[in-house]
KEKE-3310 file (N, C-alpha, C; in steps of 0.2 Angstrom, whole numbers, plus 5000, padded with zeros to 4 digits):
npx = (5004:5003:4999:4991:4976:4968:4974:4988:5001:5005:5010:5003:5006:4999:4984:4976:4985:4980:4965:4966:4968:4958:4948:4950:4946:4935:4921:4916:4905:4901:4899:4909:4908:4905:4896:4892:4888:4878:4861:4851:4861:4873:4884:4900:4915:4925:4941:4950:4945:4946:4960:4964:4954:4948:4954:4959:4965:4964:4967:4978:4995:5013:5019:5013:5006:5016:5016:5005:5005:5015:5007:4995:5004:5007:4996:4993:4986:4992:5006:5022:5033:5020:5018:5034:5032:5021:5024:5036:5040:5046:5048:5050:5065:5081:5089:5079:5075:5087:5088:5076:5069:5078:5076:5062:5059:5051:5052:5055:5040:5036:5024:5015:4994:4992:4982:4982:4975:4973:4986:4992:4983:4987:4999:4997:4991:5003:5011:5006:5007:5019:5026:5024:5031:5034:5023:5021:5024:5013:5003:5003:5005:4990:4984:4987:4982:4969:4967:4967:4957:4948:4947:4943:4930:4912:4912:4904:4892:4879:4876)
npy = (4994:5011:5028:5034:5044:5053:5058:5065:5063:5053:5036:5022:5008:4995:4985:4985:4996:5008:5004:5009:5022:5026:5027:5042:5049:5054:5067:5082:5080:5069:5051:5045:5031:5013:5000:4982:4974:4966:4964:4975:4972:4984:4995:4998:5006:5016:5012:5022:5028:5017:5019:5031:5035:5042:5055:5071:5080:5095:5098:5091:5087:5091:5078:5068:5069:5066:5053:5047:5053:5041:5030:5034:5033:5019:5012:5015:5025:5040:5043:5038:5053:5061:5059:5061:5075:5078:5073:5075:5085:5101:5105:5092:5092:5091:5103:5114:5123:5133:5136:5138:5141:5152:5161:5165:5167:5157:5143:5127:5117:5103:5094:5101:5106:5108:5115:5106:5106:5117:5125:5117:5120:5133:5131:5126:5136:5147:5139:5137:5152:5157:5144:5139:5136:5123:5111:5095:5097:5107:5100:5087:5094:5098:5085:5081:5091:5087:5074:5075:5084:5075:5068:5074:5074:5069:5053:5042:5043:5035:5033)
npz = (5000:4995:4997:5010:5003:5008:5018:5012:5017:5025:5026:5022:5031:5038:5033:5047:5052:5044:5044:5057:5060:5050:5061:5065:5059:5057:5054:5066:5073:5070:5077:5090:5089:5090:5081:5090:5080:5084:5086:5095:5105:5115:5111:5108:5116:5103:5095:5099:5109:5118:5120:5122:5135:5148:5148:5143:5132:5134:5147:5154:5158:5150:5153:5155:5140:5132:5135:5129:5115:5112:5114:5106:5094:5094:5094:5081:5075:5075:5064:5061:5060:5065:5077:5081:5083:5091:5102:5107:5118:5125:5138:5146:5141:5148:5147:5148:5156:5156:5144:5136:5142:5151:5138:5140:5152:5161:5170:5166:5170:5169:5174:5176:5170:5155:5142:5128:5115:5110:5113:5099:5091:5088:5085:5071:5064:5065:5057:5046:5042:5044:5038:5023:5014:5017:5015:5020:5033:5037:5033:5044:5056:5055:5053:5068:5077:5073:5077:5090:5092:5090:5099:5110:5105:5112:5120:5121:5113:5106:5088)
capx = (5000:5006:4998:4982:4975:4965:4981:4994:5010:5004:5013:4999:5011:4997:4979:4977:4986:4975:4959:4966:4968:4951:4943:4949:4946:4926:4918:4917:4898:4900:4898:4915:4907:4903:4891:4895:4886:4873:4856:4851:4868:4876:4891:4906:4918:4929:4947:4954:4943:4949:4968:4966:4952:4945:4959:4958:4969:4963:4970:4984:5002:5016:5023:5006:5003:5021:5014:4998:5007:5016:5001:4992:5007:5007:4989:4993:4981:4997:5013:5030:5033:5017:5021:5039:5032:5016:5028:5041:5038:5052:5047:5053:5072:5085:5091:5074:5077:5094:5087:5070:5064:5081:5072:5054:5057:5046:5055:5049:5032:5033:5017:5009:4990:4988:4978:4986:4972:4975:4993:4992:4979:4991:5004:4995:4992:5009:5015:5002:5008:5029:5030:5021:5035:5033:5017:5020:5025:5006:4996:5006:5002:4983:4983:4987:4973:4961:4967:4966:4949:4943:4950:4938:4923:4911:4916:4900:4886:4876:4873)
capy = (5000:5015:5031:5036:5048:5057:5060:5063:5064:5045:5028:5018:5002:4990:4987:4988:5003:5010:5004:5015:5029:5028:5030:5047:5054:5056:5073:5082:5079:5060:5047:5039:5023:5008:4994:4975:4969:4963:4968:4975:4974:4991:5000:4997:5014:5016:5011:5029:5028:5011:5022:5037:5033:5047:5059:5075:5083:5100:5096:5087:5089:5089:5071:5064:5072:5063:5046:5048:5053:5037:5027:5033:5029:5011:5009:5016:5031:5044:5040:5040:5059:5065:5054:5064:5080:5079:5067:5079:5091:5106:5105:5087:5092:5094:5110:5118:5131:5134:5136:5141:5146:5159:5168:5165:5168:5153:5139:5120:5113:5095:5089:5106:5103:5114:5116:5105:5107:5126:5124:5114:5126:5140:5130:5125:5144:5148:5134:5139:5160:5154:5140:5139:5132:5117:5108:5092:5099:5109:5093:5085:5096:5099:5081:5083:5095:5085:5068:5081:5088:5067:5065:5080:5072:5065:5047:5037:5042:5030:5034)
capz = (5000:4993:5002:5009:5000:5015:5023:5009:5020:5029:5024:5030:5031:5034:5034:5053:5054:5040:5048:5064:5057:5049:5065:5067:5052:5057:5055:5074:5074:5068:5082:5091:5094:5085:5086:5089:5074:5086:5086:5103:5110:5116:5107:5111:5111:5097:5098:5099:5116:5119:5120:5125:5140:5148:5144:5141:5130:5135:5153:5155:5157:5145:5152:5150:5132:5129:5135:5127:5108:5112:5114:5099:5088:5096:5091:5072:5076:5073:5060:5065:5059:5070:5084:5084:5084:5096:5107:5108:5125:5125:5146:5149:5141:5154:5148:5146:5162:5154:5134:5132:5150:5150:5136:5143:5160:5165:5171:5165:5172:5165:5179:5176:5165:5151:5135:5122:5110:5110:5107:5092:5085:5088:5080:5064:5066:5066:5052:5039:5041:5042:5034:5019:5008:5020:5015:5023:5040:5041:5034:5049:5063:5054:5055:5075:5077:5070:5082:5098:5092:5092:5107:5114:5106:5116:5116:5119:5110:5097:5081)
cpx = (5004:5005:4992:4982:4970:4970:4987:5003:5012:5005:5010:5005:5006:4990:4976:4978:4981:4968:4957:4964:4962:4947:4943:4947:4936:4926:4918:4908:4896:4901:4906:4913:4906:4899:4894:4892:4880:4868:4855:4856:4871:4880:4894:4910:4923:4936:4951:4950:4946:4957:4967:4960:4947:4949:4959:4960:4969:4966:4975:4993:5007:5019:5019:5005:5010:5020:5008:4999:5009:5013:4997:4996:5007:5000:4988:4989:4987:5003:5018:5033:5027:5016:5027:5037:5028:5021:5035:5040:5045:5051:5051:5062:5076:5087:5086:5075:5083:5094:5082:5068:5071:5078:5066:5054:5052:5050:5049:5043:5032:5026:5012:5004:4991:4984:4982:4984:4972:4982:4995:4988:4983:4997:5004:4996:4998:5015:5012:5004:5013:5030:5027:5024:5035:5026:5016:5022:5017:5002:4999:5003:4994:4981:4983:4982:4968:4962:4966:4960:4944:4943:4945:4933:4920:4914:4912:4893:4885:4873:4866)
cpy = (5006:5022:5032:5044:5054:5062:5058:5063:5055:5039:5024:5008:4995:4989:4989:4994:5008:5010:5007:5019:5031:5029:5037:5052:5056:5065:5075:5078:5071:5057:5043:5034:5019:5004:4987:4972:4965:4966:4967:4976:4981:4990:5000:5005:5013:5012:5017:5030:5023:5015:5024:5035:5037:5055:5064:5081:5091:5103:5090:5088:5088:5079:5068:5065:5068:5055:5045:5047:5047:5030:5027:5030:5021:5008:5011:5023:5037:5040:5040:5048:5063:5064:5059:5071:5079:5075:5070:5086:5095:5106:5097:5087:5095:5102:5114:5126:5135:5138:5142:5145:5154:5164:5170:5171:5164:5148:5132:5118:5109:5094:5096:5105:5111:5114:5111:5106:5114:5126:5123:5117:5131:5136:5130:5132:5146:5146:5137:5147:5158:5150:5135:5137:5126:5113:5102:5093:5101:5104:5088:5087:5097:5091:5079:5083:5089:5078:5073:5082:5081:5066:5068:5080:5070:5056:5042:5037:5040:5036:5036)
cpz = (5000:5000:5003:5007:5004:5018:5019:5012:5022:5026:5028:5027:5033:5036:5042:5054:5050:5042:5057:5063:5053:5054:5066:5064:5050:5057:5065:5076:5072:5076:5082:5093:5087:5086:5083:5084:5079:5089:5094:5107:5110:5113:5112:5108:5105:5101:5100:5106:5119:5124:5124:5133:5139:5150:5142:5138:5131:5143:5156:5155:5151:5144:5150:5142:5129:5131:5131:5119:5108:5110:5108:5092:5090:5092:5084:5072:5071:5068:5064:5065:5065:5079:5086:5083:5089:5103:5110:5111:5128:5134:5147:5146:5147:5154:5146:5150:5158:5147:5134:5138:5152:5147:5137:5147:5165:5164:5170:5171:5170:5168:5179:5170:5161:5145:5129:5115:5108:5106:5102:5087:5085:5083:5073:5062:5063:5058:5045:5039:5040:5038:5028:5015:5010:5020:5019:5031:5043:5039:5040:5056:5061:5057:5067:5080:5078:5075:5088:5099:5092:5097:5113:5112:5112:5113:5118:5119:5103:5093:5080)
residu = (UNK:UNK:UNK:UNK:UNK:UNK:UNK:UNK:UNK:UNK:UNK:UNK:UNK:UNK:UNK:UNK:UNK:UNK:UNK:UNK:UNK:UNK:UNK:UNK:UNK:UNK:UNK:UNK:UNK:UNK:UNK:UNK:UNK:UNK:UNK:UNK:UNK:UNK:UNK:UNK:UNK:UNK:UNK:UNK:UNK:UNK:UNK:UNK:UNK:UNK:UNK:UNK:UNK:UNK:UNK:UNK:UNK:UNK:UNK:UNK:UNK:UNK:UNK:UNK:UNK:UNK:UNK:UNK:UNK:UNK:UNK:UNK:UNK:UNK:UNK:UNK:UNK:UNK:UNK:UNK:UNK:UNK:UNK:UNK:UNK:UNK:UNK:UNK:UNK:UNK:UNK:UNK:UNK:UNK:UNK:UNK:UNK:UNK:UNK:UNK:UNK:UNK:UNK:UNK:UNK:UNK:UNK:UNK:UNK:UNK:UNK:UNK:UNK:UNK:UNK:UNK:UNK:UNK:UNK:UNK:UNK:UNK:UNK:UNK:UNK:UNK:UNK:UNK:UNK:UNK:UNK:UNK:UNK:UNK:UNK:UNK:UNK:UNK:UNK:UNK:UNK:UNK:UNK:UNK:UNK:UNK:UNK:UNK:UNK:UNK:UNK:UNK:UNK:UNK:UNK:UNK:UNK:UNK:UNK)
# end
């Protein structure tokens, strides 16, 4: 399998992965859930619920949001490209206080929650106005987005 065509940056490497990554790619007002194929039986949550739990990418810390990016690459949900950016927490480096909090003036917070889903819309934000020669870097982080903004569905109402 070559690539998917939804998400031209994605090497969906094999059908599994492929039918992960198809749960996320629901509209926001589509339903996260599925049904067992058995009349009368309740829905089961998706797998991207399965993962992530009850999870709240809008509150959570950096280390969490670094276990969490982990997790979804495990399950095929993210690639290995979006996995190494959403997985990569400038707070969890040693020399952060040293580097980035010198010019800040805000010293790491690994275990502090904050907004991730904010973030990553400020980033796209950011990627689509600077770095507009880079097209697979924004359909990467768009791609991000848009797993964060399922993650912030609800996660178990039927169809």
């Amino acid at each position: 399998m070559k690539i998917d065509r939804a998400h031209p940056i994605i090497d969906a490497g094999s059908a599994s992965q492929e039918a992960a990554r198809d749960l996320v790619t629901r509209t926001p007002g589509e339903a996260a859930t599925q049904t067992n194929g058995v009349p009368g039986e309740p829905t089961t949550a998706s797998p991207l619920h399965r993962v992530v739990g009850e999870a709240s990418v809008r509150d959570i810390s950096p280390r969490q949001m670094a276990e969490l990016s982990l997790d979804l690459y495990v399950a095929g949900i993210l690639s290995w490209e979006e996995y190494a950016l959403l997985g990569f927490q400038p707070e969890l480096h040693p020399a952060y206080d040293r580097t980035i909090g010198a010019l800040t003036g805000r010293a790491a917070q690994p275990d502090q929650p904050q907004d991730h889903l904010y973030v990553w819309r400020e980033r796209l934000a950011f990627e689509r106005r600077y770095s507009a020669d880079r097209p697979q870097l924004i359909a990467r982080t768009q791609r991000i987005v848009q797993v964060l903004e399922q993650i912030e569905t609800p996660k178990n109402v039927a169809a």
